[in-house]
BABA-165816 format. One record per residue (C-alpha): residue in three letters; x, y, z; residue number from 1. Coordinates in nm, 3 decimals, always signed. Each point is the difference from the previous one (the first is absolute). Example, Ala and Ser with C-alpha at 12.3 -4.5 7.8 and 13.67 -1.06 7.14 Angstrom:
<rs>
R  resn       c1       c2       c3  resi
R   ALA   +1.230   -0.450   +0.780     1
R   SER   +0.137   +0.344   -0.066     2
</rs>
This chain:
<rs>
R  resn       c1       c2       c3  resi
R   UNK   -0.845  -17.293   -1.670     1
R   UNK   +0.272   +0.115   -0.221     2
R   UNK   -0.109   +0.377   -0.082     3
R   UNK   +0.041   -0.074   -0.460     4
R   UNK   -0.313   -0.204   +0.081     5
R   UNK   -0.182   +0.294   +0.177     6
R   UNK   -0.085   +0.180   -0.373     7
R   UNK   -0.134   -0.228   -0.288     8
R   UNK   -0.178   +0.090   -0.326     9
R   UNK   -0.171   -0.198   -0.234    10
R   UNK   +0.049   -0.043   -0.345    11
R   UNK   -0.343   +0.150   -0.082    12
R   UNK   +0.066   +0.266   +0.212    13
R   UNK   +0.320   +0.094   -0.192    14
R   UNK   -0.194   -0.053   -0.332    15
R   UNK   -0.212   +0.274   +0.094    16
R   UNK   +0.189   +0.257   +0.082    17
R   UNK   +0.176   -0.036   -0.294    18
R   UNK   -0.278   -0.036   -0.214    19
R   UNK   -0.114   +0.333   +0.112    20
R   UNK   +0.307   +0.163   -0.036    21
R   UNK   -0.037   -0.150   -0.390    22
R   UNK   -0.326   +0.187   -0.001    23
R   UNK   +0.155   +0.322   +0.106    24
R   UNK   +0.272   +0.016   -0.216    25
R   UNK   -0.208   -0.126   -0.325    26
R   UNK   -0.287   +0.320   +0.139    27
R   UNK   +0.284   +0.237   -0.044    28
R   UNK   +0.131   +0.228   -0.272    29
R   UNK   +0.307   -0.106   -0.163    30
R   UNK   +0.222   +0.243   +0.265    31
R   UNK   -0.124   -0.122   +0.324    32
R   UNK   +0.171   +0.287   +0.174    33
R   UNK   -0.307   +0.221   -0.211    34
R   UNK   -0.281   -0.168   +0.165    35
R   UNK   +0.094   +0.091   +0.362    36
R   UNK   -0.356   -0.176   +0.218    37
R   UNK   +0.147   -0.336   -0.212    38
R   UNK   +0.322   +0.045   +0.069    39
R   UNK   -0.071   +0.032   +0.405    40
R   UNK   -0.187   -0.296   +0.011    41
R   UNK   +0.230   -0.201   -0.217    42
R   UNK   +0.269   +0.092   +0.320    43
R   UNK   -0.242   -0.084   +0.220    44
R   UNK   -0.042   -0.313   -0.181    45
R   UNK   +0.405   -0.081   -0.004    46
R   UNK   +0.020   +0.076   +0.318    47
R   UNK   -0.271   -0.249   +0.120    48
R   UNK   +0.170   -0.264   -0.206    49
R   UNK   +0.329   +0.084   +0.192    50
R   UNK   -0.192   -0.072   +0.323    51
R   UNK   -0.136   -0.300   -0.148    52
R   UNK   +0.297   -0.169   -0.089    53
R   UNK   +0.273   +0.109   +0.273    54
R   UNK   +0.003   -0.136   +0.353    55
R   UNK   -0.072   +0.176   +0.338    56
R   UNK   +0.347   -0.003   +0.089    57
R   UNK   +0.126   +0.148   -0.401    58
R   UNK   -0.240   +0.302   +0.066    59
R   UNK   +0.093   +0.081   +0.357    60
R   UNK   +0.395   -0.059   -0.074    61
R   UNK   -0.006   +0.159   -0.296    62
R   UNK   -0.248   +0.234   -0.007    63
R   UNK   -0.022   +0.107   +0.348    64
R   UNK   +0.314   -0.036   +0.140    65
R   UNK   +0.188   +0.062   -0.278    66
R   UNK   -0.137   +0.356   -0.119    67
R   UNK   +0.266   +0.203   +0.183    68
R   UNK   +0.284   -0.273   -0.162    69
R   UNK   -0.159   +0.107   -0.362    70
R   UNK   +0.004   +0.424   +0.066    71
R   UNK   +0.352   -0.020   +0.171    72
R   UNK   +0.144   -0.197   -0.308    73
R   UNK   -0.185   +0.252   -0.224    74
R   UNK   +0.115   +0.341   +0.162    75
R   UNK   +0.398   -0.153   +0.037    76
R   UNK   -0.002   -0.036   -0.369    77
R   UNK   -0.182   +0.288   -0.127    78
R   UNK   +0.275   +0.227   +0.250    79
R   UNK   +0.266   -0.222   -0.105    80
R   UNK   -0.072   +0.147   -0.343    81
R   UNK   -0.046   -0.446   -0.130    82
R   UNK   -0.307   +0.135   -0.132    83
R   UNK   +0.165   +0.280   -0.201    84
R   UNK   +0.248   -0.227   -0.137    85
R   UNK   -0.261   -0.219   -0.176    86
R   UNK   -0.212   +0.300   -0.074    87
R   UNK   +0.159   +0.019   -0.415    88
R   UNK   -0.219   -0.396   +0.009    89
R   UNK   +0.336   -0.190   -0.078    90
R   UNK   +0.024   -0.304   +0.205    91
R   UNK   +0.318   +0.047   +0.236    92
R   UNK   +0.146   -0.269   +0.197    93
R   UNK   +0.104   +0.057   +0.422    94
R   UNK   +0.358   +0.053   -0.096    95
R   UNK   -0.103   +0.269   -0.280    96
R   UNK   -0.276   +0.164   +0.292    97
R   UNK   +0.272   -0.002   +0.268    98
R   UNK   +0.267   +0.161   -0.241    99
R   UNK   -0.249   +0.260   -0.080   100
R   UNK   -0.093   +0.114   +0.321   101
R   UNK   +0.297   -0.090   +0.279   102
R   UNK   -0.219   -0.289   +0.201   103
R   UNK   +0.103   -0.333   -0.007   104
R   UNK   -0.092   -0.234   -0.263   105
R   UNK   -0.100   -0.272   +0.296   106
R   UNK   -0.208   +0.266   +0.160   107
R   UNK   -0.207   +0.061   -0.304   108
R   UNK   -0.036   -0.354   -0.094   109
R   UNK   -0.161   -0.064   +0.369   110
R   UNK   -0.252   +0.332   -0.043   111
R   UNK   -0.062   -0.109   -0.378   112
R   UNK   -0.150   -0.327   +0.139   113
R   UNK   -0.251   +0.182   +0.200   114
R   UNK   -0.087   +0.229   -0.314   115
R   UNK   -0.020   -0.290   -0.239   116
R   UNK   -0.223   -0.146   +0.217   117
R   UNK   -0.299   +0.274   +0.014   118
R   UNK   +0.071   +0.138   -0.348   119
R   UNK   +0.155   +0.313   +0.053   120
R   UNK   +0.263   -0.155   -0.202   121
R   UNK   +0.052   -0.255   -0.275   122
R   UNK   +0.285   -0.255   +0.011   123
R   UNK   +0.141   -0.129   -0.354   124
R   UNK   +0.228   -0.238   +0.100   125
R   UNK   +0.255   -0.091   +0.248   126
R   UNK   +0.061   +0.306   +0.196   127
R   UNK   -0.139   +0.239   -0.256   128
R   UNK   -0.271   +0.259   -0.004   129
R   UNK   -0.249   +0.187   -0.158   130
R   UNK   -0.232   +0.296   +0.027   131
R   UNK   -0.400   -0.062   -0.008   132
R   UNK   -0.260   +0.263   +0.004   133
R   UNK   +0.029   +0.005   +0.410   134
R   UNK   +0.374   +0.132   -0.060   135
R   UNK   -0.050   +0.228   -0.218   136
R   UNK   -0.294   +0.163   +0.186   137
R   UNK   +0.215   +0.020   +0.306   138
R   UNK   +0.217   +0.199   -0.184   139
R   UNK   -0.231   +0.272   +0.004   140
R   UNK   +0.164   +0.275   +0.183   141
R   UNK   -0.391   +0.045   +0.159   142
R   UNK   -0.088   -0.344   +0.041   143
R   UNK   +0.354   -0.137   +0.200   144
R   UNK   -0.092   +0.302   +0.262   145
R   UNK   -0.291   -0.201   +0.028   146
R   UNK   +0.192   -0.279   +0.105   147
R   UNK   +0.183   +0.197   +0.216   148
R   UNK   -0.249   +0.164   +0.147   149
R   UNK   -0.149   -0.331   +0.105   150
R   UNK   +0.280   -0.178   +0.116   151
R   UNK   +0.199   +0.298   +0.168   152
R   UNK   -0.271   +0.236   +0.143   153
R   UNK   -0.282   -0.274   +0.035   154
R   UNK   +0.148   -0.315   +0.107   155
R   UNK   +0.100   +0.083   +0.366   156
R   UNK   -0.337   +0.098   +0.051   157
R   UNK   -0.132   -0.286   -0.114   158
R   UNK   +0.223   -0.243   +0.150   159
R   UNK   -0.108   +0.199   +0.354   160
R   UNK   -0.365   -0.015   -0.108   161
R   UNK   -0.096   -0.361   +0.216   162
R   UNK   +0.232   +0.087   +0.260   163
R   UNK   -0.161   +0.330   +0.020   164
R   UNK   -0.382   -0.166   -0.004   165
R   UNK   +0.058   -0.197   +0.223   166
R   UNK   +0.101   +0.228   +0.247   167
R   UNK   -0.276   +0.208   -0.062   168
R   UNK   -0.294   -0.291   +0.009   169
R   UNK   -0.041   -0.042   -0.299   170
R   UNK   -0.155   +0.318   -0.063   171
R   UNK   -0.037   +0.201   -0.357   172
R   UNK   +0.252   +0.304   +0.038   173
R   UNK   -0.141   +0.317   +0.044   174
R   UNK   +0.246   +0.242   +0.021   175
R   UNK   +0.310   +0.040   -0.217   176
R   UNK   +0.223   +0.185   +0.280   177
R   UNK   -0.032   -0.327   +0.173   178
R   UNK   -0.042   -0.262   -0.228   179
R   UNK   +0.148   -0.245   -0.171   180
R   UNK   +0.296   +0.206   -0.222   181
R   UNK   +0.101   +0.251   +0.296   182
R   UNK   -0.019   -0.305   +0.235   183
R   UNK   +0.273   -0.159   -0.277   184
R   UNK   +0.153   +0.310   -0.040   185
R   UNK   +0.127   +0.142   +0.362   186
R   UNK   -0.349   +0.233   -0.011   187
R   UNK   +0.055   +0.155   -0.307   188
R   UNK   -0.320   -0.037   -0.254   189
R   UNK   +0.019   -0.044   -0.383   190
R   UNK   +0.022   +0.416   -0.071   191
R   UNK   +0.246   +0.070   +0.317   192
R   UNK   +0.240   -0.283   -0.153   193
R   UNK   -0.034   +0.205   -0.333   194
R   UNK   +0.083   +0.307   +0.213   195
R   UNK   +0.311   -0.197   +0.169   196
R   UNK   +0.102   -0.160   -0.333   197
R   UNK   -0.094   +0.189   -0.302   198
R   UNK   +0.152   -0.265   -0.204   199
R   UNK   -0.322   -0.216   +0.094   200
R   UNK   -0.206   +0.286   -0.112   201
R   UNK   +0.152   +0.015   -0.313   202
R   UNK   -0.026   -0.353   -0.100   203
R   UNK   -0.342   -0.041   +0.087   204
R   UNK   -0.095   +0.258   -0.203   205
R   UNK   +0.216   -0.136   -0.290   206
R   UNK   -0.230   -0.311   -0.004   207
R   UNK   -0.356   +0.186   +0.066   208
R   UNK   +0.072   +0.242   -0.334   209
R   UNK   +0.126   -0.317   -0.205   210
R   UNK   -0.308   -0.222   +0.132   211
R   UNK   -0.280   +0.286   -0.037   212
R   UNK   +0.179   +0.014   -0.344   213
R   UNK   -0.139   -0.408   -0.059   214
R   UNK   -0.366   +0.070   +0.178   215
R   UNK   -0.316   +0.173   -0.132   216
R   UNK   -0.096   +0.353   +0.058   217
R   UNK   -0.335   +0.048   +0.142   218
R   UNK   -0.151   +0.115   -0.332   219
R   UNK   +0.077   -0.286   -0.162   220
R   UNK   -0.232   -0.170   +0.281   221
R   UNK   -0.261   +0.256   +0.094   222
R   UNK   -0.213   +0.239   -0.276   223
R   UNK   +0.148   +0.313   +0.163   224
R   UNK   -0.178   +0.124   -0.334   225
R   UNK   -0.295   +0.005   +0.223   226
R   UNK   +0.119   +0.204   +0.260   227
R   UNK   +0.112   +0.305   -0.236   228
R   UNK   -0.338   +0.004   -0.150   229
R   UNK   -0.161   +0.011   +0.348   230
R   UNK   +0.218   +0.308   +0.125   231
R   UNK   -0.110   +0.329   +0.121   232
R   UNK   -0.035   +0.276   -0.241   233
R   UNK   +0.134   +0.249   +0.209   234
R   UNK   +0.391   +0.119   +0.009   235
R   UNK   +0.113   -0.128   +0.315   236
R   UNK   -0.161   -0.333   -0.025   237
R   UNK   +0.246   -0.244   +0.077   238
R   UNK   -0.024   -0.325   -0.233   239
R   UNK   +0.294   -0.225   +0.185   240
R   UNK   +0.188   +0.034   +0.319   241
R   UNK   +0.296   -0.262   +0.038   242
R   UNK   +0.050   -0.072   +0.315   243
R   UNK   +0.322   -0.116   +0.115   244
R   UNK   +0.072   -0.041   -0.335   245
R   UNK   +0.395   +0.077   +0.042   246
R   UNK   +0.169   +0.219   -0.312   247
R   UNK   -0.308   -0.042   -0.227   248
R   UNK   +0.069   -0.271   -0.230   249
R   UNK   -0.362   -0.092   +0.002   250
R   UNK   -0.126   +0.332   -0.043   251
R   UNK   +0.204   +0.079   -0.273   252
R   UNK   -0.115   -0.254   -0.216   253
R   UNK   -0.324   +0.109   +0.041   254
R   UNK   +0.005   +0.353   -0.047   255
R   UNK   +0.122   -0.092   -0.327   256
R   UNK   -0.299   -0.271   -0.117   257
R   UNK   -0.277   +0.211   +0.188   258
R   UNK   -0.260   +0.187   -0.195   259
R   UNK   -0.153   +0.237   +0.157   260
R   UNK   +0.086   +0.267   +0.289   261
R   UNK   +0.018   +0.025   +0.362   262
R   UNK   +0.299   +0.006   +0.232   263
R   UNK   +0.216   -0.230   +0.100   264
R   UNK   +0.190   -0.005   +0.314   265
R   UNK   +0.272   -0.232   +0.099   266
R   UNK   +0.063   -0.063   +0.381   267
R   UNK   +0.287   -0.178   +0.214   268
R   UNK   +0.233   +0.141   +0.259   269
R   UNK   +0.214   +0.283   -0.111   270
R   UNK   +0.294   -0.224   -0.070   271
R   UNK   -0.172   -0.219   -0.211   272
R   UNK   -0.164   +0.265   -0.278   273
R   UNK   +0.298   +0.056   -0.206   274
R   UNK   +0.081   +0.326   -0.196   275
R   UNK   -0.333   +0.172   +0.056   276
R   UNK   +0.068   +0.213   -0.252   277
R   UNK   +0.000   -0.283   -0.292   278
R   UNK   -0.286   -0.126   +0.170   279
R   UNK   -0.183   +0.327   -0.063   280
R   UNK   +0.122   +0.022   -0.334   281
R   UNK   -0.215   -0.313   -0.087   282
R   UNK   -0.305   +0.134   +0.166   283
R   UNK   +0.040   -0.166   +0.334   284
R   UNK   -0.009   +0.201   +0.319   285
R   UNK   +0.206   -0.170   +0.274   286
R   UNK   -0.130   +0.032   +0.350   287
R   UNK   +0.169   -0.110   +0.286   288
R   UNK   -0.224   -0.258   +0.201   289
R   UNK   -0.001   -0.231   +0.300   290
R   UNK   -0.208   -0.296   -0.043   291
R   UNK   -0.058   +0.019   +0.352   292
R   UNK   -0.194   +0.331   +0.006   293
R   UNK   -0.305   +0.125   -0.153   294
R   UNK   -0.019   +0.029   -0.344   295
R   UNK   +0.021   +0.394   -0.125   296
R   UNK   -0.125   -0.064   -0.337   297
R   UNK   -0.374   +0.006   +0.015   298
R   UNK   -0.275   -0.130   -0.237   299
R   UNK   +0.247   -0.145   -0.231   300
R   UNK   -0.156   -0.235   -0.294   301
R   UNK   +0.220   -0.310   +0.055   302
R   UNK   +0.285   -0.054   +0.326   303
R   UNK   +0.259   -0.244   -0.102   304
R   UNK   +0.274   -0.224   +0.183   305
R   UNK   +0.223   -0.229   -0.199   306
R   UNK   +0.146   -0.252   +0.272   307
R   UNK   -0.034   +0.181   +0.306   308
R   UNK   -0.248   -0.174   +0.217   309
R   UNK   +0.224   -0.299   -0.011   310
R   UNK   +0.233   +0.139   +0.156   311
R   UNK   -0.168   +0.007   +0.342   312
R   UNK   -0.234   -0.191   +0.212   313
R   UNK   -0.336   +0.029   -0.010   314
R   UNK   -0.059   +0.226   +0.274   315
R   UNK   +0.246   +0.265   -0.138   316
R   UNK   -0.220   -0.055   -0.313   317
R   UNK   -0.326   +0.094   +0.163   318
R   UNK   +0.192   +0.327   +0.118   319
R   UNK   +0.121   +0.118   -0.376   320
R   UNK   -0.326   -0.122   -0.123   321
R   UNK   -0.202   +0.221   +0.282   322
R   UNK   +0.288   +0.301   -0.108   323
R   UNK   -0.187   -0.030   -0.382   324
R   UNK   -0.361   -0.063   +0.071   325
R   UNK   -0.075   +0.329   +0.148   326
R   UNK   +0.135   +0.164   -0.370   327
R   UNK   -0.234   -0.228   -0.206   328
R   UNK   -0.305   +0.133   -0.118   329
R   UNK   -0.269   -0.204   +0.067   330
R   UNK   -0.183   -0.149   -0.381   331
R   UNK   +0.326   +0.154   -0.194   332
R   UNK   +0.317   -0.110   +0.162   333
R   UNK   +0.187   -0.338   -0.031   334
R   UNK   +0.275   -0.149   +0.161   335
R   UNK   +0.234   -0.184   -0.245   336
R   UNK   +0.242   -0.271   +0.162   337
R   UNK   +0.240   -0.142   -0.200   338
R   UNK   +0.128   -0.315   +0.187   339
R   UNK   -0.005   -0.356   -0.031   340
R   UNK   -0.346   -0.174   +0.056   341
R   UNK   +0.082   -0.400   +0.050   342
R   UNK   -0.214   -0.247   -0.048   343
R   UNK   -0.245   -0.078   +0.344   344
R   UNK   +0.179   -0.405   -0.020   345
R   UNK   +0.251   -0.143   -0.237   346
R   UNK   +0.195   +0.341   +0.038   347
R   UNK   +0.332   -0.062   -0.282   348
R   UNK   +0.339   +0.003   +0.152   349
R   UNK   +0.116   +0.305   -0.085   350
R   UNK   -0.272   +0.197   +0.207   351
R   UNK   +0.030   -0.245   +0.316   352
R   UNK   +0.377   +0.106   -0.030   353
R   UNK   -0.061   +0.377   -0.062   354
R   UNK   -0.259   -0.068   +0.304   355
R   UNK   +0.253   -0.128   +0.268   356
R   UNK   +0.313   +0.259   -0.169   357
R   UNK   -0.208   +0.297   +0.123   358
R   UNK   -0.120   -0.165   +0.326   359
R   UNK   +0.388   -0.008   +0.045   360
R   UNK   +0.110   +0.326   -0.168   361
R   UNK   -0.293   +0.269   +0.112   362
R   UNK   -0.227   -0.189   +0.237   363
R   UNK   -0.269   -0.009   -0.369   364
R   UNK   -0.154   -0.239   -0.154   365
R   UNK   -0.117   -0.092   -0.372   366
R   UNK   -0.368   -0.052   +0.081   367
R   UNK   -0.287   -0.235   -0.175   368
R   UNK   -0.300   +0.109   -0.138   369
R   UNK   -0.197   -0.071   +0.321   370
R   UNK   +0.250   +0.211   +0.216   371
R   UNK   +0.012   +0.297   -0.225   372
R   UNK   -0.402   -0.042   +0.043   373
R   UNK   +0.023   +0.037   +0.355   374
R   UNK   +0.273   +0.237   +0.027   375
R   UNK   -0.169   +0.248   -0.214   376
R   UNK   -0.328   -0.061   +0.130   377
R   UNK   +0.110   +0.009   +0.358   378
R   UNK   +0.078   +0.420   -0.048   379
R   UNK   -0.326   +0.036   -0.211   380
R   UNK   +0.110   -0.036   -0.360   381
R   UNK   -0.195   -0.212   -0.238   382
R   UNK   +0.171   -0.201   -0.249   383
R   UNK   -0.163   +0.079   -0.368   384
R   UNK   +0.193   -0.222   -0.182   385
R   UNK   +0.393   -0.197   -0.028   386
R   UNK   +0.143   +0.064   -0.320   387
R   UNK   +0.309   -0.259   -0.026   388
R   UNK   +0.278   -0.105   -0.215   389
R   UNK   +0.242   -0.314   +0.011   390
R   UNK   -0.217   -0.190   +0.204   391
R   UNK   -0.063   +0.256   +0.265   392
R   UNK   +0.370   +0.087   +0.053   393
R   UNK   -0.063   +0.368   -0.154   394
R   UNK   -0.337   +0.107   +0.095   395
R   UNK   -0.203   +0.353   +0.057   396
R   UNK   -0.280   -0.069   +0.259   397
R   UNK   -0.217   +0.347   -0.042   398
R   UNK   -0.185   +0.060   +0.288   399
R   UNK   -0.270   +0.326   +0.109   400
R   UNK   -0.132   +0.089   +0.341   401
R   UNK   -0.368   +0.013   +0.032   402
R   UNK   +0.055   +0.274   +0.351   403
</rs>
């Protein structure tokens, strides 16, 4: 059997995936980039068209094979500065690239297939390119570390990560001093490499303070309205503690929208807080804190972590969690979580990636609805409710402890 006859799809078939991508689109306001739930499922549409119409063989050459071929070609021309050069949006041919920026004009003709190919870039004619949107965005200072960060810091653990399963059974990792990255990396995990390399460091947290930059704040999610009017009237009570929440960027922003009193207090290792002084200008009191020891803040109205329990596995997660119960106060406390909740099946793309990236990176995980259930109820919290955003991707899950 030759494998082209191993996929088939009707006509009718066809018809109606495209008739309900019509439907979308004709549901939608004029912009469909301001009606984010239609534009997700008018991708989701696309994209099953795309699996409609290609064979077995297109997807798993091109898609699956292929997806270190695309990244490569992307990351030699963004450092080859072929980006740059078409960054002023006038089409330039090879020759004009090459003159620009020292490589050879053969060299950029070969890479400029790749990029015509997936969109990055746009060709015009015989040997001569364009900028699209994708270009230009790469040419965010910000957003390239991103790509950096991916390729450069990322990749070799992901490369390792069958190899690596497989000599382990098969078995979820556990511990990041002997997972996946340090087994990749000659031992060293994700903040020892930092240590080793600062340069890593550095452009890591290029791209986090570009990308937090592009996502929601929690307020614009949760009615943290609600938790200033519920705060204790006395002086000390303590309205927000941030845990690991790095230099304060979250906790900034809302000491400035709050109404209301009550403290706030920012916590992270030493390193992390920033000029404590500025801090305390703002009315934030910086603490230094290890997640990994009982919490010293007690009875606070609302405990909040922005992205940390993905970082680790769920049993390191039951041991920060059990570090914060003990502070909550039982009918007044809440737990606020702000992490990505995906879907319990048909989980998008992006979050099975982000999933399998921190499986690599930090032995974490991006976890459903169902496992953020279990995890939570597993240490004794109760989920009260899952606030989300962009289909799930920004989320706060609040949570209370009934003990």
């Amino acid at each position: 059997m030759r494998i082209e006859t191993m996929s088939s799809t009707s006509r009718d078939e066809l018809l109606q995936v495209l008739q309900t991508m019509v439907s979308v689109v004709e549901g939608s306001s004029t912009d469909i980039f301001n009606d984010e739930p239609r534009r997700q499922k008018l991708r989701s549409q696309v994209n099953s068209l795309k699996f409609a119409v290609a064979r077995p063989l297109e997807i798993i050459f091109e898609d699956l094979c292929c997806q270190p071929h695309q990244s490569a070609a992307v990351k030699i021309a963004l450092e080859g500065k072929w980006l740059e050069a078409l960054g002023d949006e006038k089409p330039k041919t090879a020759q004009e690239i090459a003159a620009a920026t020292g490589a050879e004009s053969e060299l950029v003709v070969r890479i400029m297939m790749v990029l015509t190919a997936t969109g990055v870039v746009k060709e015009h004619g015989f040997q001569t390119y364009g900028a699209t949107a994708i270009t230009q965005t790469l040419l965010d200072p910000g957003l390239a570390d991103g790509l950096r960060h991916f390729f450069d810091h990322c990749g070799p653990s992901m490369i390792n990560l069958p190899s690596y399963l497989e000599r382990n059974n098969y078995k979820v990792p556990q511990d990041v001093k002997t997972g996946p990255f340090a087994d990749a990396w000659g031992g060293k995990n994700t903040w020892e490499l930092y240590k080793a390399e600062p340069r890593r460091g550095d452009v890591f947290n290029s791209f986090m303070t570009r990308w937090r930059e592009n996502t929601r704040m929690w307020t614009d999610i949760y009615p943290a309205t609600s938790l200033c009017e519920q705060i204790g009237q006395t002086q000390d009570a303590v309205l927000l503690v941030d845990i690991g929440g790095g230099s304060g960027h979250v906790l900034k922003d809302f000491a400035q929208k709050r109404v209301g009193k009550g403290r706030l207090i920012l916590q992270d290792q030493l390193a992390a807080l920033g000029d404590i002084e500025s801090l305390k200008d703002q009315g934030i009191e910086a603490m230094p804190y290890d997640l990994f020891t009982p919490q010293p803040v007690l009875g606070a109205k609302c405990y909040y972590l922005r992205a940390v329990l993905h970082d680790w596995p769920d049993r390191a997660c039951r041991e920060i969690l059990r570090n914060t119960i003990p502070a909550m106060r039982k009918g007044y406390s809440k737990l606020l979580l702000h992490e990505a909740v995906l879907p319990d099946i048909n989980v998008p793309a992006y979050g099975a990636f982000l999933d399998i990236s921190m499986m690599a990176l930090e032995t974490g995980a991006e976890r459903t609805s169902k496992q953020w259930h279990d995890l939570l109820g597993s240490v004794g919290l109760r989920i009260e409710k899952i606030w989300s955003a962009d289909g799930g991707l920004e989320s706060i899950i609040e949570a209370v402890t009934d003990e």
